[in-house]
N, C-alpha and C positions, 0 to 999 in steps of 0.2 A: 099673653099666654095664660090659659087656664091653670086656677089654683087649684090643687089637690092633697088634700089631706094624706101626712104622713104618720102611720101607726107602730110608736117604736113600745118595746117592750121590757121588763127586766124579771128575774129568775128569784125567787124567795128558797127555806134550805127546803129540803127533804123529810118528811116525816115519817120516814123507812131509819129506822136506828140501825136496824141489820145493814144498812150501805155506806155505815161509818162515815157518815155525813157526807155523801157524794149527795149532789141536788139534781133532784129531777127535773122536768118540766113543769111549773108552775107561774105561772104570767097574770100579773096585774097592771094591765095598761095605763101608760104616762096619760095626762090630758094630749088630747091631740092638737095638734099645731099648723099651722097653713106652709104651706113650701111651693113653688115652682117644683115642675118635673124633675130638672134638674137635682135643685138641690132635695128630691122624693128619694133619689135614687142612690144620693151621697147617706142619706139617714138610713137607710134599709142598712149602705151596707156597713156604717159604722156602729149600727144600734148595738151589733153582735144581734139580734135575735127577731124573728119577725111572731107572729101569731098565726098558729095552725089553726083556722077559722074550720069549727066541727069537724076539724079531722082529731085522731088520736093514734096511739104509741102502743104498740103489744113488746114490754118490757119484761116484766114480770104479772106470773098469774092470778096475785093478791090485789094487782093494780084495779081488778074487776069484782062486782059483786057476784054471788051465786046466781043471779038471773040470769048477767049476760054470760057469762062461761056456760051453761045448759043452755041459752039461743042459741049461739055460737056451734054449742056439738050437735043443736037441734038441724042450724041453717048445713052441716055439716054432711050430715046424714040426708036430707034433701039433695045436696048440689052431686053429692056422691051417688047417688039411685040416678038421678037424671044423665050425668054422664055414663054410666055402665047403660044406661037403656042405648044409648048409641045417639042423643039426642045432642047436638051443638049450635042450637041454638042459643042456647043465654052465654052471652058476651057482655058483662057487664064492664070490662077491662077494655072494650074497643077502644084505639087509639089510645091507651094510656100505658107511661113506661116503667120498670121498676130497673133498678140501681142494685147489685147483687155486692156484696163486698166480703171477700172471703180472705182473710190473713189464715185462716186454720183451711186446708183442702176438707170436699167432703164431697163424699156421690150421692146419697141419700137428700142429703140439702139440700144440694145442686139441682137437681134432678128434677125431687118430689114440687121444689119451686118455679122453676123454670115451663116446667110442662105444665103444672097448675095453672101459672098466668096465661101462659099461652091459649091453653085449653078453653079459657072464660073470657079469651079477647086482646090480652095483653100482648107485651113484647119484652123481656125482661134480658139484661145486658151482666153477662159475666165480668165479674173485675178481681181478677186475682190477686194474691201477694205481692205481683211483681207491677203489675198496674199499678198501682197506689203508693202500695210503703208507706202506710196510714202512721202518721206520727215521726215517720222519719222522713219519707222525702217532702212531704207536706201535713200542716196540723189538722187535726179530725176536724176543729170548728171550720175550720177552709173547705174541707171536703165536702160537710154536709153544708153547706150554705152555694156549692158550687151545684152539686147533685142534686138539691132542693131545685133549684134554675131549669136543670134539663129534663128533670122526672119526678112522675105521681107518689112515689113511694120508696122505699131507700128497704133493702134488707142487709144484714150484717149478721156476721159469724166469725168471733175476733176470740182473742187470745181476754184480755183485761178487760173487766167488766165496767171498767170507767170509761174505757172507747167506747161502749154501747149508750153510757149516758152520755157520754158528752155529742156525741151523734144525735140524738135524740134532743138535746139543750139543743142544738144552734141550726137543726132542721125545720125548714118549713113545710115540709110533706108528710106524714106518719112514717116511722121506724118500727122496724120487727124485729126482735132479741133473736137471731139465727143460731145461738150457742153461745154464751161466753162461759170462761172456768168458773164463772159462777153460777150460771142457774142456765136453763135449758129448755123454755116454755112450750116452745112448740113441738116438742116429743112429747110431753106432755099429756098436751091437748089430743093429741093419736091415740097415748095409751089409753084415755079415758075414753076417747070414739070408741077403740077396739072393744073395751069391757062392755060398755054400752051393748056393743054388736052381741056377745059372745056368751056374756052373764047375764044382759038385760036388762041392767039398773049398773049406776058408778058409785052412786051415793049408798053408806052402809056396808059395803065391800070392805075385806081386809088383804091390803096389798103389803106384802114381805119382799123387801130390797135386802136381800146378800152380797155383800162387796164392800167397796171404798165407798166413803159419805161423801160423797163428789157433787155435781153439779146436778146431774141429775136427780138426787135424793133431797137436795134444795128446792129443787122445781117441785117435788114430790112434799114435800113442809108445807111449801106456801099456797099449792092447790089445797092443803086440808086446812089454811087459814080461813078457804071460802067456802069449801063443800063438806060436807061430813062424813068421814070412815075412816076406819084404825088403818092407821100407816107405821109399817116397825122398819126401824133401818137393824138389822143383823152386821155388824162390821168388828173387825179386829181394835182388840184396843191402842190409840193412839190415833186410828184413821175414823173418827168418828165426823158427823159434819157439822159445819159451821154452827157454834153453839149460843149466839145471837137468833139467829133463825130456828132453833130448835127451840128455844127461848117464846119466842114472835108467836111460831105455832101453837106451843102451849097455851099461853095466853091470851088466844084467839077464843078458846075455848070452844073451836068448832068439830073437834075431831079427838081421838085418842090417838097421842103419840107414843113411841116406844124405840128405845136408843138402847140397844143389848148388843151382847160379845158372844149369845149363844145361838147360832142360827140353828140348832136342832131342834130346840123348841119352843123360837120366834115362828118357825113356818106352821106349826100348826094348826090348821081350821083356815088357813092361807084362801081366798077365791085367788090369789096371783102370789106367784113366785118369782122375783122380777132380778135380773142378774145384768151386770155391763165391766168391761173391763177391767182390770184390775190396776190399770199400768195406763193412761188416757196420754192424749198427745202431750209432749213438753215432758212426759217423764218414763221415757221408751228409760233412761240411760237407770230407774229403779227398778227397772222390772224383775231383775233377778231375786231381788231384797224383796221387795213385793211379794213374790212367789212363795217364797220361805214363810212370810208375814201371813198369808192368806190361808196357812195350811188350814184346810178343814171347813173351809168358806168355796169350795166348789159347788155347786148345784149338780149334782149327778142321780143318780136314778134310788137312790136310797133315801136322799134330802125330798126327795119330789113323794114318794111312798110316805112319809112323813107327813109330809103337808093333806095327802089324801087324795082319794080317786077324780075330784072335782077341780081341783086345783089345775088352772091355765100356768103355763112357763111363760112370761115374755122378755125381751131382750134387745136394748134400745138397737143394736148394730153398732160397728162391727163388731165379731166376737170371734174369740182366739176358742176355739175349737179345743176340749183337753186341757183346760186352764180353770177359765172360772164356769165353766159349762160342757158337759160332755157332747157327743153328740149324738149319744142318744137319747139325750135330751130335749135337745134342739131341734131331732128330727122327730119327735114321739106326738101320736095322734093329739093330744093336749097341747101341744105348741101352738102357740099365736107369734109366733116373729114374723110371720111373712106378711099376714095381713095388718098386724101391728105397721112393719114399714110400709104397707101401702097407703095407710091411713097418714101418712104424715104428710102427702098431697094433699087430702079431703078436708082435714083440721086447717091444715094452714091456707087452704083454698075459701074455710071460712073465716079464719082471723082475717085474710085482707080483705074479703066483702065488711069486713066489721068497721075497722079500722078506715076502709074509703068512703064508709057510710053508704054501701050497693044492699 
């Protein structure tokens, strides 16, 4: 029987202090060893970990330097023109599958993913809460080592941000962060397509986030770890965000941060006024408490006069209408929500050409 070399792996920590020492993916290969097939197949699966050979992980947005984030909205803005011309040709996805895994539901996800892969060649497989029960009817490392087996690419949209890593540890295909309560990459990567679109430049822009320091406003810290422009989070005292990562951003020293309790005059000289719910899933049962908390932190048409006649609205979705956004706001010539959410196809249509190496 031919010999064949078996290539087991092991995991070193994290050098993200913001993820309070959860470990990423980082692999330094044992010497390798001679095995029969057989026993090839017993080491893969008790190594726990194989080796993603040039493939990679769209985690977080700090994970990349400012080159490849500007390819990426570059490769982005190409594959976007070419499908609006009505051209379907480029299939770089033929024959390959992706793995959807949603504990949190979402249309906008769902959706903008699903039709993306499709559109460029793919086939991509919804797997819901009730599919999986990721962690309770079976463990994540079992999952991703099973879904690594059947498909090219694994995406996820989970409640804890340690199922995204640990997805990520014990896959042998690339992972995509689809949302966890901690950060939110691939809205992102839209927002920054959209400005592109709309202002014509991303870098040097001042983007003003009004609301809860949530996950999205994380996403928003660690893009300005790589790219340069005043980012201010506007929020009530007590809902500020994660103050490791506020921390990480400063210290990057690539951007000017700004953490205030007065969104009247954070917004001003704003290119973006950018607003998301007040109340996110898991804590419908605050929303009333919320509401009271947030007095004066609405985006309505007086806050927007403020910011100035140049100033884009956008607004990751969904959005409670009368809450943290009027709607004549929402619906006012200056809005970008709707192409904002189209672009969360085109962005994330270019993280996975990134990420399969197309």
């Amino acid at each position: 029987m031919a010999v064949i070399p078996c290539h087991c792996y092991r995991t070193v920590g994290s050098d993200k202090p913001y993820l309070s020492g959860q470990s990423l993916r980082r692999r330094a290969p044992f010497p390798a060893v001679s095995v029969s097939f057989r026993r090839r197949i017993s080491c893969v699966a008790s190594s726990a970990i194989a080796h993603k050979v040039g493939l990679k992980d769209f985690l977080h947005l700090d994970d990349f330097d400012k080159d490849t984030i500007l390819k990426m909205l570059d490769r982005a803005l190409e594959v976007k023109a070419l499908l609006k011309s009505g051209d379907r040709s480029f299939r770089p996805f033929e024959g390959k599958t992706m793995a959807m895994i949603f504990t949190k539901p979402s249309m906008r996800t769902r959706v903008s993913f699903e039709t993306g892969f499709t559109l460029l060649g793919g086939h991509a497989i919804y797997l819901g809460p009730d599919d999986i029960q990721m962690g309770k009817r079976e463990e994540t490392r079992d999952i991703a080592r099973v879904l690594s087996r059947y498909n090219d690419i694994i995406m996820a949209r989970v409640f804890a941000h340690k199922d995204i890593l640990d997805l990520a540890k014990y896959a042998t295909v690339p992972v995509i962060n689809g949302l966890t309560d901690y950060n939110h990459p691939c809205q992102i990567m839209a927002d920054a397509l959209t400005m592109v679109e709309h202002i014509g430049r991303f870098e040097g822009t001042k983007v003003v986030y009004v609301g809860d320091g949530n996950n999205i406003v994380h996403s928003w810290l660690l893009m300005a770890s790589v790219i340069p422009f005043h980012f201010v989070c506007a929020c009530p005292k007590g809902f500020e965000p994660d103050a490791k990562t506020v921390e990480k951003a400063r210290k990057a020293g690539i951007s000017k941060i700004e953490i205030t309790n007065d969104p009247k005059e954070a917004v001003k000289g704003a290119d973006v006024v950018y607003s998301d719910v007040w109340a996110s899933m898991g804590q419908k049962e605050e929303a009333e408490y919320r509401r009271q908390a947030f007095k004066g932190f609405q985006v309505n048409q007086n806050l927007m006069d403020l910011a100035g006649s140049k100033a884009f609205f956008m607004h990751c979705l969904p959005a409670e209408r009368g809450v943290e956004v009027t709607d004549e706001v929402i619906e006012a010539p200056n809005s970008i929500v709707f192409p904002q959410a189209e672009n969360r196809m085109h962005a994330q249509n270019a993280v996975m050409l990134h990420v399969l190496a197309k």
